[in-house]
C-alpha positions as CSV (number, residue, x, y, z in Angstrom):
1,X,72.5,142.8,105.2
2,X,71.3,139.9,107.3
3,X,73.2,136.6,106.9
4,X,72.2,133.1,108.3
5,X,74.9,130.0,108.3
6,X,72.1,127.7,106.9
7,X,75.3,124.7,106.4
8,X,78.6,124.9,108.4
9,X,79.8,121.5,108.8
10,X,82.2,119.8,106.0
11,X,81.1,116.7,103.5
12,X,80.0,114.2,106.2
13,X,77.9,117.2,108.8
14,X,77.9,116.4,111.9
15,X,76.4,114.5,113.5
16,X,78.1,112.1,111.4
17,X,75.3,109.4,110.4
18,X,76.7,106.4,112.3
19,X,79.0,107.5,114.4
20,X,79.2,107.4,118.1
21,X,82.5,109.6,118.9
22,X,81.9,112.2,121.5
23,X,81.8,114.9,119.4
24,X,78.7,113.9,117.3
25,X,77.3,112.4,120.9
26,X,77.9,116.0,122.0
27,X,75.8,117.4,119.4
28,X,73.3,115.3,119.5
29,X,72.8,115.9,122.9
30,X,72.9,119.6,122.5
31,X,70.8,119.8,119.9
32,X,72.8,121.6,117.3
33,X,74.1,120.4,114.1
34,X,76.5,121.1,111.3
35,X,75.1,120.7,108.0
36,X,76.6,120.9,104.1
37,X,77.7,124.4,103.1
38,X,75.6,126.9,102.4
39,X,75.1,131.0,103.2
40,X,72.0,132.5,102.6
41,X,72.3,136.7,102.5
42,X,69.2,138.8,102.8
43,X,69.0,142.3,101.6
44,X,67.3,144.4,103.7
45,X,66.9,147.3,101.7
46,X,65.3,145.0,98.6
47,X,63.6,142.4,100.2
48,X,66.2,139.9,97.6
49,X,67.7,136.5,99.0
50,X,70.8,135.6,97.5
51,X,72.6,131.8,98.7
52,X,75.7,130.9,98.4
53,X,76.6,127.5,97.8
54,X,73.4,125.0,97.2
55,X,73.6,122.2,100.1
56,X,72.2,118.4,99.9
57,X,70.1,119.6,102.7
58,X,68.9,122.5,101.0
59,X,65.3,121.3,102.0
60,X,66.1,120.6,105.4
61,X,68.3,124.1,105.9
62,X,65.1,126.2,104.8
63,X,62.3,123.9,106.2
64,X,64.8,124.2,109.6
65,X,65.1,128.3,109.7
66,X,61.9,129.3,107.9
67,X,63.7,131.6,105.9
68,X,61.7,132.2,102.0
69,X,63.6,130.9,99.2
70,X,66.2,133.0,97.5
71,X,65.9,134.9,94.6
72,X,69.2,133.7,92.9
73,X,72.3,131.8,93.9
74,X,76.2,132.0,93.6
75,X,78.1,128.9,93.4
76,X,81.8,128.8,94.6
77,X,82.9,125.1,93.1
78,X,81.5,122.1,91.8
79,X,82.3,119.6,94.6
80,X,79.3,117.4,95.9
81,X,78.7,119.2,99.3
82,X,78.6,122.6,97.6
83,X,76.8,122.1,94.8
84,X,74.2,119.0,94.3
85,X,71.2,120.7,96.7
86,X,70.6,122.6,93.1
87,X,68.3,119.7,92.1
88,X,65.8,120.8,94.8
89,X,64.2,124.1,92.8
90,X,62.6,121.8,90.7
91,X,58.9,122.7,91.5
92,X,60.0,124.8,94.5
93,X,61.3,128.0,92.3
94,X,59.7,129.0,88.7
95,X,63.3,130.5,88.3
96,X,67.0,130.7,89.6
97,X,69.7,132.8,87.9
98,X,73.2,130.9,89.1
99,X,76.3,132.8,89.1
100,X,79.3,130.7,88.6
101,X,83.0,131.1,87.5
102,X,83.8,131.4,84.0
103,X,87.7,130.1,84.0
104,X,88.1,126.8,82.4
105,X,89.3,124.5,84.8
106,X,92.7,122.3,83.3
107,X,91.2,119.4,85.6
108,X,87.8,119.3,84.3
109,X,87.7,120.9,80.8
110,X,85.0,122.9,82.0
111,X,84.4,126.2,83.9
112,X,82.2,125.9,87.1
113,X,79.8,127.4,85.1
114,X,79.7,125.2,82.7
115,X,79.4,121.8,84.4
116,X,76.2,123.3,86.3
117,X,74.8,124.3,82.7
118,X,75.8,120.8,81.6
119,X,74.7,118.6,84.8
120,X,71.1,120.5,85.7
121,X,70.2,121.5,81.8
122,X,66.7,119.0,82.8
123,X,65.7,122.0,85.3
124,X,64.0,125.1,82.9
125,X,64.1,127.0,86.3
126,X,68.1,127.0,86.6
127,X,69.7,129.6,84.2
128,X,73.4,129.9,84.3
129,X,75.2,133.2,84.3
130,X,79.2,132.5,83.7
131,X,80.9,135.3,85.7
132,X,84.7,136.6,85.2
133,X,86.9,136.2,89.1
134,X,87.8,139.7,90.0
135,X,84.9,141.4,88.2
136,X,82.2,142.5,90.3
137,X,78.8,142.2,89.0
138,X,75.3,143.0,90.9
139,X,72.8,140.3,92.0
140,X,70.1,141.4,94.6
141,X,70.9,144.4,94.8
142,X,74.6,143.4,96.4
143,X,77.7,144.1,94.5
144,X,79.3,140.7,94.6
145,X,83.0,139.3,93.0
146,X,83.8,135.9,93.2
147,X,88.0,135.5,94.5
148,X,90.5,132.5,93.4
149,X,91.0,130.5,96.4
150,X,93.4,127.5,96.8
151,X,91.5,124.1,96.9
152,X,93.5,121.7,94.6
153,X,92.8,120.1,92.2
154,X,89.6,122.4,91.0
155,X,89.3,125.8,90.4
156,X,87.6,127.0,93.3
157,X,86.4,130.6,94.5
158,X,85.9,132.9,97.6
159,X,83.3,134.9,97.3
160,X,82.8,138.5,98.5
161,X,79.5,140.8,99.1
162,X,78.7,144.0,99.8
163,X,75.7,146.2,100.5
164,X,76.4,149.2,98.0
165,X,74.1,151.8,100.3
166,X,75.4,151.1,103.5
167,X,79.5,149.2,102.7
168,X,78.7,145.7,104.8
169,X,80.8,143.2,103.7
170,X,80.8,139.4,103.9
171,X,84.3,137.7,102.8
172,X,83.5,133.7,102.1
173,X,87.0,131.9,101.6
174,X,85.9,129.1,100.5
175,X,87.1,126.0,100.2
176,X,90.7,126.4,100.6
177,X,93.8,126.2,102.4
178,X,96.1,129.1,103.3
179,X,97.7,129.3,100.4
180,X,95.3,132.1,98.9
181,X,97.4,134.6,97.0
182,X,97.7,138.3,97.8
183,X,95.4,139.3,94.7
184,X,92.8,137.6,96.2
185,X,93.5,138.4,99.9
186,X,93.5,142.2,98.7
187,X,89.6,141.7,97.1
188,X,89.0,140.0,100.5
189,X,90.5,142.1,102.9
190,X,88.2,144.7,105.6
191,X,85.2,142.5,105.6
192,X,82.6,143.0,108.9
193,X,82.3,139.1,108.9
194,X,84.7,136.7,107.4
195,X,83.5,133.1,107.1
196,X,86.6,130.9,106.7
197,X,87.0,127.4,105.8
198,X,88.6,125.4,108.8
199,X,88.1,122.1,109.1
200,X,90.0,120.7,111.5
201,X,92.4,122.5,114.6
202,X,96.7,122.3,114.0
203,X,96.7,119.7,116.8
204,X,94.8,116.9,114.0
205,X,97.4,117.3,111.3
206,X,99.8,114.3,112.5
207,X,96.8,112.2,111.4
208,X,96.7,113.4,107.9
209,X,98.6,111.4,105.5
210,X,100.1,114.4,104.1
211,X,100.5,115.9,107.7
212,X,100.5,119.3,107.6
213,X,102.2,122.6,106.0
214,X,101.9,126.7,106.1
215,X,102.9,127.0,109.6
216,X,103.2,130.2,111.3
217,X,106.4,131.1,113.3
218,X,105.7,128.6,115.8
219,X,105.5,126.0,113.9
220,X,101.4,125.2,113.7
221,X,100.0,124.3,110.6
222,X,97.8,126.7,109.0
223,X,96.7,123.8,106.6
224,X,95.4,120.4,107.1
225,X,96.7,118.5,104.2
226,X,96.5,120.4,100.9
227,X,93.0,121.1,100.7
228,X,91.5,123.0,103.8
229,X,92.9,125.3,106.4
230,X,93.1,124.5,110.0
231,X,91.2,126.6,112.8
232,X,94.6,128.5,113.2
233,X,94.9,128.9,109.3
234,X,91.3,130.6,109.7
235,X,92.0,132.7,112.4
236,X,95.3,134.0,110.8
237,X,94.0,134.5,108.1
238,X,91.3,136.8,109.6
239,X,93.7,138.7,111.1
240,X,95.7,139.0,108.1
241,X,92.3,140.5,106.2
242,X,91.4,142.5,109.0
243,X,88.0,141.0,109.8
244,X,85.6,142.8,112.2
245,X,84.0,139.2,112.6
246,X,85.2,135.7,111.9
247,X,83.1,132.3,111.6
248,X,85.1,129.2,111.0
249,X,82.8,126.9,108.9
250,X,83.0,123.8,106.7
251,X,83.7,122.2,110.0
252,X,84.3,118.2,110.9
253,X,83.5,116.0,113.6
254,X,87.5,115.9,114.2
255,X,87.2,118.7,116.7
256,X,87.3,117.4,120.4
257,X,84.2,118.4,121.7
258,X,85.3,120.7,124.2
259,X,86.5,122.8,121.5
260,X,83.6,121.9,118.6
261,X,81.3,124.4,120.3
262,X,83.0,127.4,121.0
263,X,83.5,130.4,119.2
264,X,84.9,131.0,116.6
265,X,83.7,127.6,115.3
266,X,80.1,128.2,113.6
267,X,77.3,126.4,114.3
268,X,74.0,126.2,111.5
269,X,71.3,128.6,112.2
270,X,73.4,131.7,113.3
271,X,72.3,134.5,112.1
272,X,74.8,138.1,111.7
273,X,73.2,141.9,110.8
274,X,75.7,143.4,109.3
């Protein structure tokens, strides 16, 4: 299994277009970016491309590593920065099975599955195959199982997959703070690489409105706000899953740029063989 971060940077990337803080200075400068989420997992023993999340800068992620376009996709939520790069197959890809979440979400009406069968139905190349949390089912030639996360108020899923012939495993959280329940920490747990959602470090979380909460003996916050974990959050939950490997990804500009660069903190374009 070969994996490549194609997007690890939160809603706004980073750079951030306009913005002159020294983090995004810093980037620029270095060269290196953070674009929307999105995981793109090669199988080396089928030659299949399976991505994980479809980025707004789908075209710029796979114009920018070269990689060939994948063979099918998994979706994890319906949020902009995860999801509206779907529109770029149209004449790129004569077809796309999507794997999505069949759970009906109480916020929308509709499962994940359902709102990308409703909001892409104008692209014949998109087909839409609703998926049960939990239940594993094989796309390219991984055995993969989408995992409830905690990323209020949508439904929202981790994602794990394995290579059946040799056991590498990547764990995705998600989108999600620390609040991810044991069931799904179980169907996470052991992976070689964890990529975790962490948007901003502890030290940031007196500038959220909602401050804040899941701290660890000490007293750090292992979410920022209600929707995200914090770099700690990521890297305790890592620990708690036992990951060989950890990449903290949907990351912000927020992180002082002494720290924005440095492991564990992923940066687009890294690639893992697992």
């Amino acid at each position: 299994m070969r994996v490549t971060l194609l997007g690890t940077g939160d809603t706004a990337g980073t750079p951030r277009p306009g913005c002159d803080c020294d983090t995004c200075l810093a980037a620029r400068e270095r060269g290196v970016e953070r674009t929307r989420s999105s995981v793109y997992v090669e199988n080396e023993e089928t030659g299949e491309r399976l991505l994980v999340d479809t980025s707004p800068d789908f075209r710029q992620q796979f114009l920018r590593e070269g990689v060939a376009l994948p063979d099918a996709a998994v979706v994890t939520h319906i949020h902009f920065d995860h999801l509206d790069g779907l529109g770029n197959v149209y004449r790129l890809l004569d077809h796309l099975p999507v794997y999505a979440a069949d759970e009906t979400d109480p916020e929308t009406g509709e499962s994940v599955a359902a709102t990308i069968r409703r909001k892409y139905d104008y692209l014949d190349a998109v087909s839409v195959h609703p998926r049960t949390p939990f239940e594993t089912f094989r796309v390219c030639g991984f055995d993969v199982t989408l995992v409830p996360v905690d990323h209020p108020p949508l439904l929202t899923y981790g994602l794990v997959v394995e290579q059946p012939e040799t056991g590498a495993t990547l764990a995705l959280s998600g989108d999600t703070s620390y609040r991810v329940s044991e069931a799904s920490r179980d169907a996470l747990r052991d992976p070689d690489l964890l990529l975790a959602d962490g948007i901003v470090p502890a030290s940031l979380c007196e500038y959220h409105p909602l401050g804040g909460r899941d701290e660890d003996a000490e007293g750090t916050p292992r979410t920022f706000g209600t929707k995200h974990m914090t770099r700690e959050g990521a890297v305790a939950l890592a620990d708690d899953l036992n990951a060989e490997e950890l990449r903290v990804v949907h990351v912000a500009h927020r992180y002082p740029p002494e720290e924005a660069f440095a492991e564990p903190l992923g940066i687009d374009g890294e690639t893992f063989s697992l």
